[in-house]
C-alpha positions in Angstrom: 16.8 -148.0 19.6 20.1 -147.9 17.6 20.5 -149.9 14.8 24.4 -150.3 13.9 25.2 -152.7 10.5 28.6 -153.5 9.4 29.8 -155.7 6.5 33.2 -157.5 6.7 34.2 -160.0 4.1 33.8 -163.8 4.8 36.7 -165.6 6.9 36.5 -164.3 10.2 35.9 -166.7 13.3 33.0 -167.1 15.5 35.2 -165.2 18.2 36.4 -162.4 16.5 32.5 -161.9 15.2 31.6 -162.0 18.5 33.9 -159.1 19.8 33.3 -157.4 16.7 29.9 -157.3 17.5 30.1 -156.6 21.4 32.3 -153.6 20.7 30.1 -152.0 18.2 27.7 -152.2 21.5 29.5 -150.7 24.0 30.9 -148.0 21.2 27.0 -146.9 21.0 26.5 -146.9 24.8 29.7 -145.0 25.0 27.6 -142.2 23.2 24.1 -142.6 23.4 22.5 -143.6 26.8 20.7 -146.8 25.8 20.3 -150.0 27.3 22.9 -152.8 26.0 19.5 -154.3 25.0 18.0 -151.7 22.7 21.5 -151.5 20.9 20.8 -153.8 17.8 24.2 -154.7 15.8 23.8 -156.6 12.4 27.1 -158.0 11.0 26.7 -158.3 7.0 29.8 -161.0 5.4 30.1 -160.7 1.7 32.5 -163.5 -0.7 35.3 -162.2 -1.3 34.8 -163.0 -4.8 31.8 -160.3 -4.1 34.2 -157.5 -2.7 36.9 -155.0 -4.3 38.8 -152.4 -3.4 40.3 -150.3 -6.0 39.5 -152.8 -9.0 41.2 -155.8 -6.6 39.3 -158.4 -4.5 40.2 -158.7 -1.5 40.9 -161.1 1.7 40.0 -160.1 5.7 43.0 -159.5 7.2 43.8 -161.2 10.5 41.6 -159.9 13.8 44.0 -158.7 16.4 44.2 -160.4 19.8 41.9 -159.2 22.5 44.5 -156.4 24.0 43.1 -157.8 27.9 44.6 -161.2 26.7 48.1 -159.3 25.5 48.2 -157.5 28.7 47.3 -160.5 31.0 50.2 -162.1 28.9 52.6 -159.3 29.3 51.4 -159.2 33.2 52.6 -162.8 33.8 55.8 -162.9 31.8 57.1 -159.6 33.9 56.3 -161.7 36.9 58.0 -164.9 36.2 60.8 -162.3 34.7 60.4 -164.2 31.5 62.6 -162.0 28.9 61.6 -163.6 25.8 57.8 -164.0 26.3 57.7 -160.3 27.3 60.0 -158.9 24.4 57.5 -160.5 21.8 54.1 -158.6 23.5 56.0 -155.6 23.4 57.1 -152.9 20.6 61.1 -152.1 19.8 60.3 -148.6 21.8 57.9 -149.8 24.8 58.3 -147.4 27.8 57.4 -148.6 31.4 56.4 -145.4 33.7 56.4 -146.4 37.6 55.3 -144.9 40.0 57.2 -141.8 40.7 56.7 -141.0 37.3 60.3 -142.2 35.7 60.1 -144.2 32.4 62.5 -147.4 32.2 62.7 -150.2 29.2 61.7 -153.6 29.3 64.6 -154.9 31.0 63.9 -152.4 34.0 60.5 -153.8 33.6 61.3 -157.3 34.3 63.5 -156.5 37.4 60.8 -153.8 38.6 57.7 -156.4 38.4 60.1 -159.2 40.2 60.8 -156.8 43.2 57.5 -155.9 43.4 55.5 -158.4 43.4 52.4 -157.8 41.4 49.2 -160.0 41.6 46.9 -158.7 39.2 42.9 -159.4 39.7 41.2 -157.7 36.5 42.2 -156.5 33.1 39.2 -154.3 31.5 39.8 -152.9 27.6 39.2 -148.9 26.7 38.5 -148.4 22.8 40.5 -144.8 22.0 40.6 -143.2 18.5 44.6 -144.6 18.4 43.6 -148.5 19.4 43.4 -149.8 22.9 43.8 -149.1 26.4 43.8 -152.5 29.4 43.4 -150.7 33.0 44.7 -153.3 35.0 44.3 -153.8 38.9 45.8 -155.9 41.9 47.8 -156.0 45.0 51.3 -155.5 45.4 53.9 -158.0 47.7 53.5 -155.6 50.5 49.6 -155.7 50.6 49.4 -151.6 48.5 47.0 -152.0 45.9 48.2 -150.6 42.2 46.5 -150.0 39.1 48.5 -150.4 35.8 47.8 -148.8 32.5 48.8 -150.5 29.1 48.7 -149.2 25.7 48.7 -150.9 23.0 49.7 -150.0 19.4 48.5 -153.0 17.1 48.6 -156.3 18.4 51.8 -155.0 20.8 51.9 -152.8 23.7 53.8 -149.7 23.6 53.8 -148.3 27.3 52.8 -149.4 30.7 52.3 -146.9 33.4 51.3 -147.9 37.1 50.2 -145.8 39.7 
């Protein structure tokens, strides 16, 4: 049985302690083969006042947004062809891959998901030693099923490829 404990500093919300948690689970599953219920995860949270790096106290930084949300968001502004809701969930360099293998923009994004258009059924996260993957999955206008990968650098994604 796997014991994992982590200490954070105090300010963190309910949710974000709770993904915290569930992805230290699925991290020890990912290498070890034990049950999600013989994976015990123990989140410590210390004062700030009671933490320092380097001499300085410090603050928690803010959690990033679950990257299925981002790409759910993403998903549904392409759709609607909604320029300025997309251009904030993506980074200055985003790269969309289609298909046949050719890499477009955002703007050839937008018209791409209008033309096709993509109904999206589930969005499940990949943890990766550079952040996070959303494999993404639906049906097309014309009935074709389509899988779509996004990955995400921070809080933004930086490429979305579909097959």
């Amino acid at each position: 049985m796997p014991v994992v404990e982590t200490t954070v500093i105090e300010g963190y919300d309910a949710a974000t302690k709770s993904r915290l948690l569930k992805g230290m689970t699925r991290v020890v599953r990912s290498v070890m083969a034990a049950p999600p219920d013989g994976v015990v995860t123990i989140l410590r949270e210390v004062s700030p006042s009671a933490y320092a790096r380097g001499g300085v106290s410090r603050v928690p930084g803010p959690p990033l947004p679950p990257a299925t949300d981002v790409a759910a968001q993403l998903a549904e502004a392409l759709a609607k062809g909604d320029a300025a809701a997309a251009s904030t969930l993506v980074t200055e360099d985003f790269v969309a891959v289609d298909s046949e293998g050719r890499g477009s923009g955002l703007a050839e994004a937008l018209a791409a998901a209008q033309q096709a258009g993509k109904r999206y059924e589930t969005f499940v996260e990949a943890l990766t030693d550079d952040g996070s993957l959303v494999f993404a999955h639906g049906t097309l206008a014309n009935g074709k099923r389509f899988i779509d990968r996004f990955r995400l650098a921070g809080p933004l994604i930086a490429e979305q490829v579909s097959w």
